[in-house]
C-alpha positions in Angstrom: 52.2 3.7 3.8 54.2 1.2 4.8 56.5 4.2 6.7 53.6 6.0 8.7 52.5 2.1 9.7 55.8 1.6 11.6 56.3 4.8 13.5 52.2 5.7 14.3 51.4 1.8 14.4 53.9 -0.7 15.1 55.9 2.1 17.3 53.7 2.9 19.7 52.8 -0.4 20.5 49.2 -0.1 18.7 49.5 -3.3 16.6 46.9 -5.6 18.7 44.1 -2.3 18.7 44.8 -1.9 15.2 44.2 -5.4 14.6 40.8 -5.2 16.7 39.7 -2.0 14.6 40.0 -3.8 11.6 38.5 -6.7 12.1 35.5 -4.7 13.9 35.2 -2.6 10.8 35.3 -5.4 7.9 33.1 -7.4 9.9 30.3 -4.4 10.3 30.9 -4.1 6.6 30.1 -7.5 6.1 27.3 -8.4 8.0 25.5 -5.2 7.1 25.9 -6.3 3.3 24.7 -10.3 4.4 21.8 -8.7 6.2 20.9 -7.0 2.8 21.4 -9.5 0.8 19.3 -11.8 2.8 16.4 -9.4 3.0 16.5 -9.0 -0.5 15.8 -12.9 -1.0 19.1 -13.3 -3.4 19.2 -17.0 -3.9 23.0 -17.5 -4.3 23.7 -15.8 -0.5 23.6 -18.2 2.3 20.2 -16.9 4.6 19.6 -16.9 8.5 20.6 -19.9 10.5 17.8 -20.9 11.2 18.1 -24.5 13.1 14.7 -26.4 13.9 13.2 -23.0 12.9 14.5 -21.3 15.2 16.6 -18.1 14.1 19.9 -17.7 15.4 21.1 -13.9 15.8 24.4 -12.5 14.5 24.6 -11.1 18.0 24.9 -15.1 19.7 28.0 -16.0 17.6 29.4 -12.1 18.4 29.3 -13.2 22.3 30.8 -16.5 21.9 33.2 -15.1 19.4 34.4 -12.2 22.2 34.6 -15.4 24.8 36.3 -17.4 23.1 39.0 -14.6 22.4 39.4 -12.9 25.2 40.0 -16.0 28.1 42.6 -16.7 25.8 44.5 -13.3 25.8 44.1 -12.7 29.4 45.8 -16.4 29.8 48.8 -15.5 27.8 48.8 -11.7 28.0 51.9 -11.9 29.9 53.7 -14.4 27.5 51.8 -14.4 24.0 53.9 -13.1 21.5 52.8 -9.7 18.9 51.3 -12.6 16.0 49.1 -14.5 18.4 47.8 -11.2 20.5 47.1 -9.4 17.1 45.0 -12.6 16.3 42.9 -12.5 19.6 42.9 -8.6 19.2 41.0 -8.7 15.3 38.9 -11.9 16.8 37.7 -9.8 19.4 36.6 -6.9 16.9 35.0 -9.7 15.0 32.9 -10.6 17.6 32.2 -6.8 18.9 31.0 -5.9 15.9 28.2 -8.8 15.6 27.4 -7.7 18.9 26.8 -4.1 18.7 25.3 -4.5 15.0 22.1 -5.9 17.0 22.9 -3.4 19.8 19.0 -2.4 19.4 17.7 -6.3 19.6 19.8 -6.2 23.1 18.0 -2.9 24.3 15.0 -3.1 23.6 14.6 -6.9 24.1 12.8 -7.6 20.5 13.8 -7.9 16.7 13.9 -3.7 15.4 17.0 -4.6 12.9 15.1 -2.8 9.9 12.4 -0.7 12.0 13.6 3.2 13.4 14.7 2.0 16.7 17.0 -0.3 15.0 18.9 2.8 14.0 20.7 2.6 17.6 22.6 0.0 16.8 24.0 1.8 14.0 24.8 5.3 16.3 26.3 2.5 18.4 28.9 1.1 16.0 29.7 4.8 14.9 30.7 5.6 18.5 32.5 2.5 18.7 34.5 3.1 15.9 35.2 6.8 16.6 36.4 5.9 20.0 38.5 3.3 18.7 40.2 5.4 16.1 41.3 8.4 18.3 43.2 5.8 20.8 44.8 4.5 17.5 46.0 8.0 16.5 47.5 8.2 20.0 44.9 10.4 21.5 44.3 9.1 25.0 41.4 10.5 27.2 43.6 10.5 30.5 47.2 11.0 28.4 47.7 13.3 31.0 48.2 11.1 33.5 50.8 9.7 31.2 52.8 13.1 31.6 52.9 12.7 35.6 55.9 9.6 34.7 57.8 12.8 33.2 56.5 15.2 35.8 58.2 13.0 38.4 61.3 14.7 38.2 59.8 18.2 38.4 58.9 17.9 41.9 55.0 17.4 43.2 54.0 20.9 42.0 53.7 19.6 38.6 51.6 16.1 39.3 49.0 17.8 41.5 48.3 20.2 38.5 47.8 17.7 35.8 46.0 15.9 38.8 43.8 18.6 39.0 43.6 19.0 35.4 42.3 15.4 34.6 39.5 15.7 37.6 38.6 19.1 35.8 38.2 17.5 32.4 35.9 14.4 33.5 33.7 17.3 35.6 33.4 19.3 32.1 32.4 15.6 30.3 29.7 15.1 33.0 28.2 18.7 32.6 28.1 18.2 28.7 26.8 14.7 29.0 23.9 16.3 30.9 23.5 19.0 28.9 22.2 16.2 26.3 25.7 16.4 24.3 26.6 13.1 24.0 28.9 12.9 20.9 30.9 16.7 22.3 31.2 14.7 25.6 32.7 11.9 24.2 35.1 13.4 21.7 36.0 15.9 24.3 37.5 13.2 26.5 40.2 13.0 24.0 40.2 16.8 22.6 39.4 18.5 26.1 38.9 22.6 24.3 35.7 20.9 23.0 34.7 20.1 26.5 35.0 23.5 27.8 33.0 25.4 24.9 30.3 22.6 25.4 30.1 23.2 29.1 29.6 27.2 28.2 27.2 26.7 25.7 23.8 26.8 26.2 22.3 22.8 26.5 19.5 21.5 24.9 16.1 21.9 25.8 15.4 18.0 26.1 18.0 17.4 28.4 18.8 16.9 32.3 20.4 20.2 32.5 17.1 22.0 31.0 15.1 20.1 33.2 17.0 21.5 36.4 18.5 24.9 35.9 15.9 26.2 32.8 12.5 27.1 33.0 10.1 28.0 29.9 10.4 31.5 29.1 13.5 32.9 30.7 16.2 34.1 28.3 18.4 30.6 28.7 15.4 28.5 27.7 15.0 30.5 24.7 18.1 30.5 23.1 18.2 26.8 24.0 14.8 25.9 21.7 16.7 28.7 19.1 20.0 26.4 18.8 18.4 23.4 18.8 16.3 24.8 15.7 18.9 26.8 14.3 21.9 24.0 14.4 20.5 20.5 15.0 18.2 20.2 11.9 21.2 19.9 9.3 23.0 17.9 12.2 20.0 15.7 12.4 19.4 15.3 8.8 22.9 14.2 8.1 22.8 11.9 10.8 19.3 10.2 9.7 20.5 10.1 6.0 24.2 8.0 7.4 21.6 5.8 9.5 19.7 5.1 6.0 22.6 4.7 4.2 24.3 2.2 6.5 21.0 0.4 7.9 18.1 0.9 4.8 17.4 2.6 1.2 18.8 6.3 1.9 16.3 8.9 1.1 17.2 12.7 1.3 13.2 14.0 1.5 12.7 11.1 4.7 15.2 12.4 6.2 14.6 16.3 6.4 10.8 15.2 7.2 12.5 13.3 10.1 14.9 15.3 11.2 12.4 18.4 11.8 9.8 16.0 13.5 12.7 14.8 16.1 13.5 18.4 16.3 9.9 19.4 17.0 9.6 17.1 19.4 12.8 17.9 21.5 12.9 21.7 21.9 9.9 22.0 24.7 12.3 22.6 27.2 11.1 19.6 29.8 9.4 20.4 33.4 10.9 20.3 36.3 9.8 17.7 39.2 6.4 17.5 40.4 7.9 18.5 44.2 10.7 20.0 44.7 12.8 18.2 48.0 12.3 20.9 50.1 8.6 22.2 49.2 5.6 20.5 50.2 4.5 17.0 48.3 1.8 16.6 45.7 -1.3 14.6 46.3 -4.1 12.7 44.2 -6.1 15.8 44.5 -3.7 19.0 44.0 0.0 19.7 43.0 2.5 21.6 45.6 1.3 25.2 46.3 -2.3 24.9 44.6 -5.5 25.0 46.1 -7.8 21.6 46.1 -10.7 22.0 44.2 -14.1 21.4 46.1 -14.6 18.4 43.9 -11.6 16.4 44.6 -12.4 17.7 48.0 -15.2 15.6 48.1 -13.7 12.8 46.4 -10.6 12.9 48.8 -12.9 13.2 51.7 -14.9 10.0 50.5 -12.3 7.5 49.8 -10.6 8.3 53.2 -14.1 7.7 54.5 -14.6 4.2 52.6 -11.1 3.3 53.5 -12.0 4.1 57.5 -15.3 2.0 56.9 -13.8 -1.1 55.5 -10.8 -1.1 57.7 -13.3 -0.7 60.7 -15.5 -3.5 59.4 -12.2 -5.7 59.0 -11.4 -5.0 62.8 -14.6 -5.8 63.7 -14.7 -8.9 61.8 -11.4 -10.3 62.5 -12.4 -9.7 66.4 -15.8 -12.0 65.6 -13.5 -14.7 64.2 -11.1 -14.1 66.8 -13.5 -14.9 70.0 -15.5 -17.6 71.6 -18.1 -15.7 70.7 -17.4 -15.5 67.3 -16.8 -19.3 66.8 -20.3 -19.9 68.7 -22.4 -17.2 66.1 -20.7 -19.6 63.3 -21.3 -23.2 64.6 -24.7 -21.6 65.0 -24.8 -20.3 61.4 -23.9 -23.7 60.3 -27.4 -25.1 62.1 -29.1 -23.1 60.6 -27.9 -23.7 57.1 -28.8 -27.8 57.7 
């Protein structure tokens, strides 16, 4: 252990990210087991922070935590030594971890921690800690780029095609993003094969891709709403069941139910825009292309005809109250109504 810790580790200069990843990691651990505790009212476990009543979120300390560490490194990035950076590194995970463990309470601007969309917050720290691991292996989104230092002495030939190569890659991540991929796109940064079978297959039915390029019924659609049936509902289910585990009471039957219901819900393949940019607009009474019906015929006709009436009898008013005539009729008014 100690062995594979100096050459994969210490070696490549990974020491400080290694630091962050475990403190990120032990503290997710941690507060995820306070959090439980504390719902489950166990007497001996220090509860919520709750000064003058007023509850203090795990996410609060996370930020000043991050703050705190990071001015710090930046001020002696140049000079600190590998103890003191490594320190700053895990006290930044620390803090990361706090944060992104409320990831949901920062979204959606309320408290969700134990509802379904606190679940983000947990799909959050798993990305998180993916990411983080492949750069501590040593696999590096753009390590071709780090190549073009050795390509230097092969002449230009051989920069311009791993130039080429890296724009190619981040164009295949922003076709499977849109394809509704997220976690291919992201893995793929770092393991690009994965980016070029998600770009080929087919996308699912939910996302931006669908809405653009598929239309209900065509072959494409169809074996869209097919994979998504075929393949995501073990996908899904797995998924749910890890969100249980890690953020409530894991139950097997919930999540099947759960995972076909998100599935049922996502493989309409969505509609494409109301107008097209180069057709003709919608209105309040028809869509492009269709016919108006008599009745909101008559219903456009009269509320273009109400809107000409009261912007005539504005004009005509604001003329009255405009003119010497006007301010006559109302000092005359006023007589009267003495």
């Amino acid at each position: 252990m100690a062995a594979w810790f100096q050459r994969e580790i210490v070696d490549h200069g990974h020491v400080q990210l290694f630091g962050f990843f475990v403190g990120f990691v032990l503290t997710f651990l941690f507060i995820r087991l306070s959090t439980r505790m504390i719902r489950a009212n166990v007497r001996w476990w220090p509860g919520n922070i709750t000064p003058g009543g007023q509850h203090i979120h795990h996410a609060v300390f996370g930020v000043v935590i991050v703050f705190a560490a990071v001015v710090p490194l930046l001020a002696t990035i140049e000079s600190a030594n590998r103890v003191a950076s490594t320190a700053l590194a895990s006290a930044i995970g620390i803090g990361a971890a706090l944060i992104l463990d409320e990831f949901a309470l920062i979204f959606y601007l309320r408290d969700v921690y134990w509802s379904e969309q606190g679940r983000v917050s947990v799909d959050a720290v798993f990305t998180a800690i993916g990411i983080t691991a492949l750069f501590l292996i040593g696999v590096h989104p753009l390590a071709a780029i780090r190549s073009a230092e050795m390509a230097e002495a092969s002449g230009v030939g051989l920069r311009v095609g791993v130039g080429v190569a890296t724009v190619v890659n981040l164009a295949l991540a922003v076709i499977v993003l849109l394809k509704g991929k997220i976690w291919t796109g992201l893995v793929g940064l770092f393991v690009p094969p994965l980016l070029v079978v998600g770009a080929i297959r087919v996308g699912r039915p939910a996302a931006p891709w669908a809405r653009w390029f598929y239309r209900a019924g065509d072959a494409r659609a169809a074996r869209a709403i097919e994979h998504e049936k075929r393949w995501r509902v073990p996908v899904e289910e797995a998924r749910i069941y890890l969100q249980d585990l890690v953020a409530g009471r894991p139950d097997q039957d919930r999540a099947r139910v759960e995972a076909r219901r998100r599935i049922d819900r996502a493989v309409t393949v969505a509609p494409p825009p109301i107008s097209p940019a180069t057709g003709e607009s919608g209105t309040m009474g028809r869509l492009p292309g269709q016919v108006r019906s008599p009745h909101a015929s008559r219903a456009a006709d009269t509320s273009a005809a109400a809107s000409h009436d009261l912007g005539t009898n504005q004009s005509s008013s604001d003329d009255t109250v405009g003119s010497p005539l006007g301010s006559s009729a109302r000092c005359e008014e006023r007589k009267d109504g003495k």
